[in-house]
C-alpha positions as CSV (number, residue, x, y, z in Angstrom):
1,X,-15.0,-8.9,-17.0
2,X,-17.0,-6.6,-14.9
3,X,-16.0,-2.9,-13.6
4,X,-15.9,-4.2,-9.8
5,X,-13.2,-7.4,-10.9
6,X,-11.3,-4.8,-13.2
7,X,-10.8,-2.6,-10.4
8,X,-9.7,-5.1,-7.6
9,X,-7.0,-6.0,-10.4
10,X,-5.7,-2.5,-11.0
11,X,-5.8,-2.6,-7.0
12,X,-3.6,-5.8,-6.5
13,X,-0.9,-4.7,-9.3
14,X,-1.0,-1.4,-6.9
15,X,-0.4,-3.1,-3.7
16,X,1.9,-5.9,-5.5
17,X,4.0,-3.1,-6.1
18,X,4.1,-1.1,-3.2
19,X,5.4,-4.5,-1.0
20,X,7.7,-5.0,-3.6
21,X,9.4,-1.0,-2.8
22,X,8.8,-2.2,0.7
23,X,11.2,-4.9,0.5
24,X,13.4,-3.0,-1.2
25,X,13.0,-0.1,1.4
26,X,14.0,-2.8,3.9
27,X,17.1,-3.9,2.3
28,X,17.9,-0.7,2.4
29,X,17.3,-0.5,5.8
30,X,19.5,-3.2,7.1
31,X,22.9,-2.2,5.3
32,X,22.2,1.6,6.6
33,X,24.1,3.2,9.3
34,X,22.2,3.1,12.9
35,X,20.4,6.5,13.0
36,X,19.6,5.9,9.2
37,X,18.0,2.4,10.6
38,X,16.2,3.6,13.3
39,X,14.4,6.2,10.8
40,X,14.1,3.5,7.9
41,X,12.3,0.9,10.1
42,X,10.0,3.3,11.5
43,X,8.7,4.1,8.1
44,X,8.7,0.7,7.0
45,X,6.3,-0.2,9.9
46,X,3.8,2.7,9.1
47,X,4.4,1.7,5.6
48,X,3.2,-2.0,6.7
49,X,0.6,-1.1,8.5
50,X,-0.8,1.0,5.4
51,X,-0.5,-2.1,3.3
52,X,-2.6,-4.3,5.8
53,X,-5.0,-1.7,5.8
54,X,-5.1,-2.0,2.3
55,X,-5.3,-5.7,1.8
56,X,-8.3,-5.3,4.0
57,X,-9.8,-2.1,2.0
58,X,-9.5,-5.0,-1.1
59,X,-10.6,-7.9,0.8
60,X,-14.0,-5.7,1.6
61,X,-14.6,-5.0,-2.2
62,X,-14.1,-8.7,-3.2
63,X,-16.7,-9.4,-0.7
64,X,-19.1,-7.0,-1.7
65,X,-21.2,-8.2,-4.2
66,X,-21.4,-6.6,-7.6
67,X,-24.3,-4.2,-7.1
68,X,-22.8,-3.1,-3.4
69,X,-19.4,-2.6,-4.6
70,X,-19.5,1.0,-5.6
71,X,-20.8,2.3,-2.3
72,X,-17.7,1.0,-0.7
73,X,-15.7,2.5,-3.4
74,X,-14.7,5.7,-1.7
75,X,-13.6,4.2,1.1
76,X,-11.6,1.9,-0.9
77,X,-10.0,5.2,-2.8
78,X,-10.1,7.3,0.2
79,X,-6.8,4.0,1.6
80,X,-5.7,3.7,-1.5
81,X,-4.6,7.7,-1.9
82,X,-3.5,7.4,1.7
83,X,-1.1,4.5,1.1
84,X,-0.1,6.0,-2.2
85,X,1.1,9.1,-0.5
86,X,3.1,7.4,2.3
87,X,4.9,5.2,0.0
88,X,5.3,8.4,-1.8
89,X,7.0,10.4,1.1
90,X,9.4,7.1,1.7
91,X,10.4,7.2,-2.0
92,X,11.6,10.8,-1.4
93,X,12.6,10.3,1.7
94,X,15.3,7.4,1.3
95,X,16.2,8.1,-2.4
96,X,19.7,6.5,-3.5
């Protein structure tokens, strides 16, 4: 297995598990009281958002072929710590 597909996989088990705390943010979200709601679903929209942008960030280094693949790396990482932090701040956010 090469560096570029070993990467996309740690990627994908990344992004699996941030929609997976996304749905569970939004469960949260729709048993909570109304100002609680308003403030959940606003940060599961950015979150949403972050995760589309990262599907794409992964969808441009499967399509980049194997030499390319590291000069679209950064930009890859640069999403990646991005949508790390904001699932971050949610986590703290909205703890039980």
């Amino acid at each position: 297995m090469s560096d570029k597909e070993v990467y996309q996989q740690k990627l994908q088990a990344e992004l699996d598990e941030w929609k997976a705390e996304l749905d569970k943010l939004k469960a949260k979200a729709a048993v909570a009281s109304a100002d609680t709601k308003l403030k959940m679903n606003q940060q599961v929209e950015a979150l949403e958002s972050k995760i589309e942008e990262g599907k794409m960030k992964l969808s441009e280094l499967a399509k980049a072929s194997d030499e390319a693949w590291e000069s679209i790396k950064e930009g890859v990482e640069s999403a990646w710590k991005s949508l790390k932090s904001a699932f971050s701040d949610a986590a703290s956010k909205f703890k039980d």
